[in-house]
C-alpha positions, 0 to 999 in steps of 0.5 A: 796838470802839468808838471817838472822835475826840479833836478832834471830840469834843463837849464840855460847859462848865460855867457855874458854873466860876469864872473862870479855870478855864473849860474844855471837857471830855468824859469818854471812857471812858463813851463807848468802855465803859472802867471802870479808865481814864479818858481826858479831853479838855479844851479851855482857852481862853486864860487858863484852867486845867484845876484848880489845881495838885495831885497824885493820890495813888491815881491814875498820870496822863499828859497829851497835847498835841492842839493848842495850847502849855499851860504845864505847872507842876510841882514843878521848874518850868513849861515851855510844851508842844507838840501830841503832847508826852506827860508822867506824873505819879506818884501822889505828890506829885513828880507834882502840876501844873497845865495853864495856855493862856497862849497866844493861841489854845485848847489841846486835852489829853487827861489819861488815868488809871487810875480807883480807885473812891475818888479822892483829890487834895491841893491844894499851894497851898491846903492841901487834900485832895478826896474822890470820891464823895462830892465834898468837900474838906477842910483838911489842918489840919483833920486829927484823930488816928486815935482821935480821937471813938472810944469 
């Protein structure tokens, strides 16, 4: 069995996030041999959002609080969360949200999730679908009949 401290784990920051979107995160389920769930924890430092506020349609996820107060935005509206508050989010869009620190202090939360092998999220606010693999994202006005360039 293998095993990880959430708290203690070590997290890697990307320098290329933009402002605003700057976290700490660690991937476990490489960690502890996981392949249909995926556990996450990021750290956000005040000011800072895990992504923007979106819904996975092809994916169930849970969000934990570890430390801190993260402000939750979902459909019906933003709440401030506390460390070991729990909440699920369906895979459509009454699920979609966005995890803001708007505290004074850092904020842990571990995002566990199952893990299709393609992976879709649509971005409400931007009008926007992503893909993973291969990694891109797509305007929804874009869209083009199922036919569309077919012989």
């Amino acid at each position: 069995m293998s095993e990880v401290n959430l708290l203690a784990l070590e997290l890697q920051w990307d320098d290329e996030d933009r402002d605003g979107y700057h976290v700490g995160c660690a991937r476990t389920g490489p960690l502890l041999g996981a392949e249909q769930l995926g556990l996450s924890v990021y750290e956000l430092p005040p000011g800072n959002s895990v992504c923007p506020y979106h819904y996975e349609p092809c994916c169930e996820e849970w969000l934990v609080v570890l430390t801190g107060t993260p402000t939750l935005r979902t459909p019906d509206g933003e709440q401030e969360l506390r460390p070991w508050d729990a909440v699920f989010f369906p895979p459509d869009e009454t699920g979609a949200h966005k995890v803001t620190n708007r505290g004074d202090e850092p904020s842990r939360v571990a995002m566990i999730s199952t893990k299709p092998q393609i992976g879709t999220a649509v971005y409400p606010d931007s009008n926007k679908i992503g893909i993973w693999p291969p990694g891109k994202l797509f305007k929804l006005d874009s869209a083009v009949d199922y036919f569309d360039g077919e012989p």
